[in-house]
C-alpha positions, 0 to 999 in steps of 0.5 A: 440835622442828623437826617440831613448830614446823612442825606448829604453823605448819601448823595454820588460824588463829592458834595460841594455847599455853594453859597451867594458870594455877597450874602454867605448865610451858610455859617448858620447851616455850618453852626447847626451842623457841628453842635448837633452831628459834630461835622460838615458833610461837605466836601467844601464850601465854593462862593458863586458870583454866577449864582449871585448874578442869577438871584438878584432878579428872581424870587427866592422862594420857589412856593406859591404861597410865597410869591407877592408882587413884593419881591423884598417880601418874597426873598425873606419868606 
């Protein structure tokens, strides 16, 4: 968690998290990030009903071992 706060303060600018507007998973990213390095690196948290839009037709899982013809199964991998 340490490697990633300092990964995300080294990126230009103002680091923005963007989450799914229906599914906001990032409370555990959140959770993980302030029991093991005591901040949220990021500048804020912004929901994106585009990105919502975008990702309910694609897999989630970008790698090759992931993909399936079952696409609820790729989208837990």
């Amino acid at each position: 968690m340490n490697a990633y706060a300092s990964w995300v303060r080294r990126l230009p600018g103002r680091p923005v998290f963007v989450t799914d507007t229906a599914d906001p998973d990032y409370l555990f990213l959140y959770w993980y990030l302030q029991r093991f390095t005591g901040s949220w690196p990021f500048a804020g948290t912004r929901g994106d009903a585009e990105l919502h839009r975008r990702l309910a037709c694609t897999t989630l899982c970008p790698l090759t071992g992931c993909r399936t013809t079952d696409a609820a199964l790729a989208r837990t991998s």
